[in-house]
C-alpha positions in Angstrom: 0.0 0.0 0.0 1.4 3.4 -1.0 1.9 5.9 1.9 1.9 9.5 1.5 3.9 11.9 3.8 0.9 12.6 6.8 0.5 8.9 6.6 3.7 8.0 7.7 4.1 11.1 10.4 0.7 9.5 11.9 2.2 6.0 11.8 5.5 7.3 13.6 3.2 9.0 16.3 1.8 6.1 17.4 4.6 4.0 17.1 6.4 6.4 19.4 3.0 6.8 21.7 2.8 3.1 22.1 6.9 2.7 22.9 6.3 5.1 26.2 3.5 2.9 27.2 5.5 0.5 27.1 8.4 2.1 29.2 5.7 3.3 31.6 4.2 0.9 32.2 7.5 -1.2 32.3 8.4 1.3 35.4 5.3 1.4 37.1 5.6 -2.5 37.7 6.2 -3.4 41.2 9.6 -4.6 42.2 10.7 -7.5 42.8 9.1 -8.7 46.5 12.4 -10.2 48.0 10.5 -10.7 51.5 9.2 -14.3 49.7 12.7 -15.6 50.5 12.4 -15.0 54.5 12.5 -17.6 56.0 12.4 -19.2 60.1 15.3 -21.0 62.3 13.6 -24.5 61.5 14.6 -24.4 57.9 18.0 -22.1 58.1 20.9 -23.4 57.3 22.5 -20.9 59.5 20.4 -20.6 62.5 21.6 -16.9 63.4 19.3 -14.0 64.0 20.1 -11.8 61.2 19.9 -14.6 58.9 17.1 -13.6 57.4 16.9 -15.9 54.2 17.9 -19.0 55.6 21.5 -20.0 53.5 24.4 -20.7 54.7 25.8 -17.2 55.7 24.5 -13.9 56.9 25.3 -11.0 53.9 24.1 -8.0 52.0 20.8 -10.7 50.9 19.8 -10.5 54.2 20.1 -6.6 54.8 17.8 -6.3 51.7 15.3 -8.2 52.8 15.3 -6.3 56.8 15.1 -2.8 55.2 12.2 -4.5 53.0 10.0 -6.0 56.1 10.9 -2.1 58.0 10.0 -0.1 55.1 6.6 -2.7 55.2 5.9 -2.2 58.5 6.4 -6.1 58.9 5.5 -7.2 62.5 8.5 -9.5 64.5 5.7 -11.9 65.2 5.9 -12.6 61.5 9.5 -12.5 60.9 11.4 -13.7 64.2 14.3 -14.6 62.3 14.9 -10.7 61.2 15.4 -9.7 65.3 18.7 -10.2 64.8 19.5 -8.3 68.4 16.3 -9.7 70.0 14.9 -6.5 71.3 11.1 -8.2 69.8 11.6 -5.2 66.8 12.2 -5.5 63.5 14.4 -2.2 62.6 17.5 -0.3 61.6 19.4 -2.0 65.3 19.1 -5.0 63.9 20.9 -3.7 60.0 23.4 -2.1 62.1 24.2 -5.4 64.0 23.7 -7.5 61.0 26.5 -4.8 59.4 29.1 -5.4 62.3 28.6 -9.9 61.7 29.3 -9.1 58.4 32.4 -7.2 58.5 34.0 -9.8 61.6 33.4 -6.8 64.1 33.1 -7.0 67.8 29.5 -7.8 69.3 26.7 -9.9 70.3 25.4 -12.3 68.0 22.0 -14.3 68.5 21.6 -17.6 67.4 19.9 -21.3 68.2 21.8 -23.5 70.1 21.1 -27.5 69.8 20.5 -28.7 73.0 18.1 -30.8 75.3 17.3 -28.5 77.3 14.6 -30.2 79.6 15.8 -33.4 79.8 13.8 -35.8 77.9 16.5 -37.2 75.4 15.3 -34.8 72.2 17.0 -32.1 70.8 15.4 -28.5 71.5 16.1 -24.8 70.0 17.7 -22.8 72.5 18.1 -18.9 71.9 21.2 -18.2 73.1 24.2 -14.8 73.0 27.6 -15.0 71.8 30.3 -12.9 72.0 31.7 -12.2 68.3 33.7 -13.5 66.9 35.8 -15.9 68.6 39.3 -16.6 68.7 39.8 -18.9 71.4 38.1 -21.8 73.0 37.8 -24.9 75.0 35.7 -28.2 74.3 34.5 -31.4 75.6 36.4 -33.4 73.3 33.9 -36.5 71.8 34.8 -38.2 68.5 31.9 -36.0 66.6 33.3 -32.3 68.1 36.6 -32.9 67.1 35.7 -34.1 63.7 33.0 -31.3 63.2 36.1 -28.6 63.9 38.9 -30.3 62.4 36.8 -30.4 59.2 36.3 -26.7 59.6 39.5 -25.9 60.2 38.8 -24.8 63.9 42.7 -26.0 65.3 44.2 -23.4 66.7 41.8 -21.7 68.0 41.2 -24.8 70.4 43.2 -24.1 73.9 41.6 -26.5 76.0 39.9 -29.7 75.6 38.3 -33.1 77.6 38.7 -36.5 76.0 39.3 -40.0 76.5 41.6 -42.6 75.2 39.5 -43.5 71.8 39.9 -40.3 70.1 41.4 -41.0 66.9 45.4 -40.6 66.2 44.7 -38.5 63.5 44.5 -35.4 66.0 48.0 -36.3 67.6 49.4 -33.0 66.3 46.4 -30.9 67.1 44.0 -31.8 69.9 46.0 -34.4 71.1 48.8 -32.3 71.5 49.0 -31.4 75.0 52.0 -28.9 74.2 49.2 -26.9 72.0 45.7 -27.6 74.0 45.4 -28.3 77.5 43.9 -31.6 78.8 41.0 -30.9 81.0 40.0 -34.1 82.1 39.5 -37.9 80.6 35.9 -37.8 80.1 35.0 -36.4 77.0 31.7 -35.1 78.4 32.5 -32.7 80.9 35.1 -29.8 81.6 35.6 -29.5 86.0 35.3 -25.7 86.1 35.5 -23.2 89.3 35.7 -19.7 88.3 38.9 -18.4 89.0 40.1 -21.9 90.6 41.8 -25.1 88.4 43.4 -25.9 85.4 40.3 -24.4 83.1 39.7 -21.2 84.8 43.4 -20.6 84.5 43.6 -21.8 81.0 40.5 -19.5 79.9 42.3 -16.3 81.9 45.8 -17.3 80.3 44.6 -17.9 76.8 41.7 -15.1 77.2 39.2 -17.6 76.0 35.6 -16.8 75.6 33.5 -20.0 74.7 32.9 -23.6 75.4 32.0 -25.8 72.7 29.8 -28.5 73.4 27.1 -31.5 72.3 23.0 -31.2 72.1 22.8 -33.7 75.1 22.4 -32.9 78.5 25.2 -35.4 79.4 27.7 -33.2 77.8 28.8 -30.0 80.0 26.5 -30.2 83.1 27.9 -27.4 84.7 27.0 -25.0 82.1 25.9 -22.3 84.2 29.4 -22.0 86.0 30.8 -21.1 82.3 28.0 -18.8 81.9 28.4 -16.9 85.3 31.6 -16.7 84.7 31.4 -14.6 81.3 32.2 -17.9 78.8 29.6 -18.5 76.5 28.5 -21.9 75.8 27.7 -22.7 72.2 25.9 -26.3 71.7 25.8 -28.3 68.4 24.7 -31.3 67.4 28.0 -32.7 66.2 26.9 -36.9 65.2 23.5 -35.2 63.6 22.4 -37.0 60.1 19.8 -34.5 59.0 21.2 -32.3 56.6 19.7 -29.4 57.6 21.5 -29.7 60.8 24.6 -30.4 59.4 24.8 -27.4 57.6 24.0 -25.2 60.6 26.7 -26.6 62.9 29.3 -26.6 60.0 28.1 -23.0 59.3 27.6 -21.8 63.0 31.7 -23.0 62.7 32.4 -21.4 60.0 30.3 -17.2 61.0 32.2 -17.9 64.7 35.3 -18.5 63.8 35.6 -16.2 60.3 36.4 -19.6 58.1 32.7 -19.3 55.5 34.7 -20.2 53.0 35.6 -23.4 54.6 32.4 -24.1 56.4 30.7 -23.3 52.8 32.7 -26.4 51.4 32.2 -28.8 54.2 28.2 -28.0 53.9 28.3 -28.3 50.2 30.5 -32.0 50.1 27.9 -33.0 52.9 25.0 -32.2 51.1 27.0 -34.2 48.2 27.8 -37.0 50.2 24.2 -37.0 51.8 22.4 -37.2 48.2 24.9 -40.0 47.2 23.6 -41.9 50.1 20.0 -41.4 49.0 20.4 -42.0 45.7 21.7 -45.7 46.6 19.0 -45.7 49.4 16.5 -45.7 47.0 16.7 -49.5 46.1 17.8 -50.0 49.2 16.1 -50.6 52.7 14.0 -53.4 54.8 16.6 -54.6 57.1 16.4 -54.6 61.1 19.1 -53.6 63.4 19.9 -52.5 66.8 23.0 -50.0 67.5 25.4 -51.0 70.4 27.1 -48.1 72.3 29.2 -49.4 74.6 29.9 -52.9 75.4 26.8 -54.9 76.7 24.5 -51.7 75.9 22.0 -51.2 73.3 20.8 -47.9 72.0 17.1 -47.1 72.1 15.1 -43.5 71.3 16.4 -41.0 69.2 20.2 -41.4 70.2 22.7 -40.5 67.5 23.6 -43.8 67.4 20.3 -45.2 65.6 20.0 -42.4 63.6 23.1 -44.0 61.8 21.5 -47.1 61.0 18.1 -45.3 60.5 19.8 -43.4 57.6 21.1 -46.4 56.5 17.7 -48.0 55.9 17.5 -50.2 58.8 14.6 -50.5 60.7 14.9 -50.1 64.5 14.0 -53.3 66.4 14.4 -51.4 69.8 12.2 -48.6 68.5 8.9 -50.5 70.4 9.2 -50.5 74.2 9.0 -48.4 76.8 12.1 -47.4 78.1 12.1 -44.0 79.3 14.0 -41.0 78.5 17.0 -43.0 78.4 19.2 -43.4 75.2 20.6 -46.7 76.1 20.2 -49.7 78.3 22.3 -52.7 79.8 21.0 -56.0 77.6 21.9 -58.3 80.4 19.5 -56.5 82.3 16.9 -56.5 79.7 17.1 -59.7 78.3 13.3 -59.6 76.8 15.9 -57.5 73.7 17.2 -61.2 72.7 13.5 -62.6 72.7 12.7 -63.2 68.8 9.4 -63.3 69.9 9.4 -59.6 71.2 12.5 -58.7 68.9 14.1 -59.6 65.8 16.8 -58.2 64.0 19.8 -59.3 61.8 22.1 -57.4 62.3 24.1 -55.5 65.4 26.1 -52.4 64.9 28.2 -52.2 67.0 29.4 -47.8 66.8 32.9 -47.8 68.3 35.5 -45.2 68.6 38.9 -46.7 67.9 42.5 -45.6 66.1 40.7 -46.1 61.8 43.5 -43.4 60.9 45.9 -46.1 62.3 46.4 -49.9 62.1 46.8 -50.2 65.3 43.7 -51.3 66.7 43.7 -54.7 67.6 40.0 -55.4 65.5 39.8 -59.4 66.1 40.7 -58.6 70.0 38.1 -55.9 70.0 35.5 -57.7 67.9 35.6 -60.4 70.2 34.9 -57.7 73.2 32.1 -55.9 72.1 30.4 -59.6 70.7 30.8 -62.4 72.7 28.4 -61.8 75.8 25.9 -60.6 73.0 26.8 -63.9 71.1 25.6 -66.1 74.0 21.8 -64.8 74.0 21.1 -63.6 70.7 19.6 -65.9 68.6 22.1 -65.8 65.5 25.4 -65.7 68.1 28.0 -63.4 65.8 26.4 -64.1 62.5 25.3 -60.1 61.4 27.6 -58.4 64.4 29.8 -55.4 62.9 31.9 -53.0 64.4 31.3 -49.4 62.9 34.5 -46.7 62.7 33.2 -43.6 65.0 36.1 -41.5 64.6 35.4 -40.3 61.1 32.7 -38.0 59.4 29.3 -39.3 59.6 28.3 -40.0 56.3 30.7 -42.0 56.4 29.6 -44.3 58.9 25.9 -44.4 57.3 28.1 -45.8 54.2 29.8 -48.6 56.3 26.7 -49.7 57.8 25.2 -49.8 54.7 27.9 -51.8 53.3 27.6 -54.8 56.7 23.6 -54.3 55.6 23.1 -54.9 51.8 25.1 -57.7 49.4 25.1 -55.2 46.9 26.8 -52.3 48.0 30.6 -52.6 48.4 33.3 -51.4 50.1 34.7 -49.4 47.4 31.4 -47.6 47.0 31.7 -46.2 51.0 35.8 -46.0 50.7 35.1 -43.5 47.8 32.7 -41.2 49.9 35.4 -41.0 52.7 38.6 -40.8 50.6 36.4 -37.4 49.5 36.4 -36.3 53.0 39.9 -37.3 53.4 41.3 -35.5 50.1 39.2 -32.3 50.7 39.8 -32.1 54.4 42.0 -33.6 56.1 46.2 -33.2 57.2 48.0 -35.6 55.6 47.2 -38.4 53.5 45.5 -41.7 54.1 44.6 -44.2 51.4 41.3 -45.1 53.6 41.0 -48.3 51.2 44.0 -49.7 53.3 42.3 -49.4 56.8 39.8 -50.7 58.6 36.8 -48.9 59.3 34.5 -51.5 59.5 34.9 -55.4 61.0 34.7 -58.3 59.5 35.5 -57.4 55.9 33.8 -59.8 54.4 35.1 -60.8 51.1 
């Protein structure tokens, strides 16, 4: 169709008309609502106040999404996780505090502990204060808090620590070390602590230390308050954990305390790695029963760490019926109703033991024939289906184990691959985990 001069000028009008609708209306579109990503302390991966969005460390995401709920007039009620100074307000204190975590500065931070706090063998949420950031501490020492730092990279910071005789050799040069932390007693559950008397109150004046680091369970650290009077913060995590969620938080509690994100970030993301792995072969998987042994002669029962590894590994609980309390354990030879097939029946006994993996020198027949033979008399298949499970290594790595003494089909190779990743990433020195025992019998 021919166009003459005032047809085109009319055409370019409009054409120009309808482009700034277009751009009007392009700016007059709401922005982006970046308060859908808020999220609570259940689902965090980083259960610290100020968190607001839940990942795995507190940044310039979460300061967004504060100024957004203030400049909403967003009620704390709503969006707990934004107090991050716990004054029950959401406003500029808590960006101002937020700003200070961020850049490693002096101050308070807020954030869950994992702890049992009343006493009735589950893990609670406990909102606890922390002096920030930290540079030196002292532990009680178990198999799971040593690996959960050492994994971080949270060595020197250690001064002081409890333990017993099965930690693993592969600390030797770090918590071991008694030249570089203080031993503070031979249980690793408790630190003897009199403000301004002993070995720990003069370790925490010398080496100006500000936290104890302890487990979720109320056997770990029962003199709490004495820290806490005497201006040492205890921080709690659940160390042995096999929920992922959990995981993440205690590698990445580590990792905001002690300024090493980058390192926590790695551990969390090789866990989450290791975890899905584990699934995946899960999946086809399954329909075995077990019981976990925890110490020699005792069987786990409840929701100990201990059964959550073979839970994760697809076995089904036979102690899980019964009523036995609060407790986490109990003596078999006092309960011998647990080697009734009748009552209960299981295959397989797992028996979770701390000993020297990192090492050959644990004396695995000698210590096989320990933890089984009293077992062997009662139980109805004698040492057929007894294992002994490595505990001084990370815990995926233990589900893979037990999975291995569980199913014909998965093999050793399969579970040496997930730890050697551990091993590689992780870990001082090397160790071809292929060559060592982590697990007993081997079965060919």
């Amino acid at each position: 169709m021919a166009m003459n001069k005032n047809t085109m000028i009319v055409l370019a009008v409009v054409v120009v008309l309808a482009a700034a609708v277009i751009v009007a209306a392009v700016f007059l579109l709401p922005g982006k609502d970046i308060t859908k990503d808020a999220t609570d302390m259940e689902t965090s991966e980083l259960k610290v106040f100020g968190n607001i969005n839940g990942d795995g460390v507190i940044d310039q995401k979460d300061i967004d999404i504060i100024q957004k709920l203030i400049d909403d007039g967003k009620a704390v009620t709503d969006y707990p996780a934004a107090d991050a100074n716990q004054d029950k307000k959401i406003d500029s204190k808590d960006i101002d505090l937020v700003k200070k975590i961020i850049a490693g500065e002096s101050c308070t931070i807020w954030h869950i502990n994992l702890h049992d706090t009343d006493g009735d063998g589950k893990m609670d949420y406990e909102t606890v204060s922390t002096k920030f950031p930290i540079n030196s501490i002292i532990c009680t020492g178990s198999s799971n808090t040593f690996m959960m730092l050492y994994l971080c990279d949270v060595v020197d910071e250690v001064k002081g620590a409890s333990y017993g005789s099965t930690i693993d050799n592969i600390f030797k040069d770090n918590y071991k070390n008694e030249e570089k932390v203080k031993k503070l007693g031979t249980s690793s559950t408790s630190i003897a602590f009199e403000d301004g008397k002993g070995a720990a109150s003069e370790l925490i004046k010398e080496k100006n230390v500000t936290m104890v680091l302890s487990d979720w369970n109320r056997t770990y650290l029962t003199n709490e308050a004495d820290f806490e009077k005497a201006g040492v913060d205890v921080v709690r995590i659940a160390a042995a954990s096999t929920d992922i969620n959990t995981v993440a938080h205690n590698s990445n509690l580590l990792g905001l305390l002690f300024q090493k994100q980058k390192r926590a970030a790695e551990v969390t993301e090789y866990m989450k790695e290791v975890f899905d792995k584990i699934d995946k072969k899960m999946a086809k998987e399954g329909g075995v029963t077990a019981v976990v042994s925890s110490m020699t002669n005792y069987y786990s029962v409840g929701d100990s760490d201990y059964n959550a590894v073979a839970k994760y590994a697809g076995a089904t609980i036979a102690l899980d019926k019964g009523d036995w309390g609060t407790t986490t354990s109990i003596k078999v030879m006092d309960n011998l109703i647990v080697f009734n097939p009748d009552e209960y029946k299981y295959d397989y006994i797992i028996h979770l033991r701390a000993y020297n993996g990192y090492t050959n020198e644990a004396n695995l027949p000698e210590l096989y024939d320990t933890y089984t033979k009293d077992i062997a008399k009662y139980w109805e298949h004698g040492t057929d289906g007894q294992y002994i499970v490595n505990g001084n290594m990370p815990i995926p790595c233990r589900i893979a184990y037990a999975m291995v003494c569980f199913y014909d089909d998965v093999d050793k190779a399969w579970a040496d691959e997930i730890h050697q990743g551990f091993v590689d990433k992780f870990f001082e020195g090397s160790y071809d985990v292929s060559k060592l025992s982590f697990f007993y019998p081997i079965e060919a």
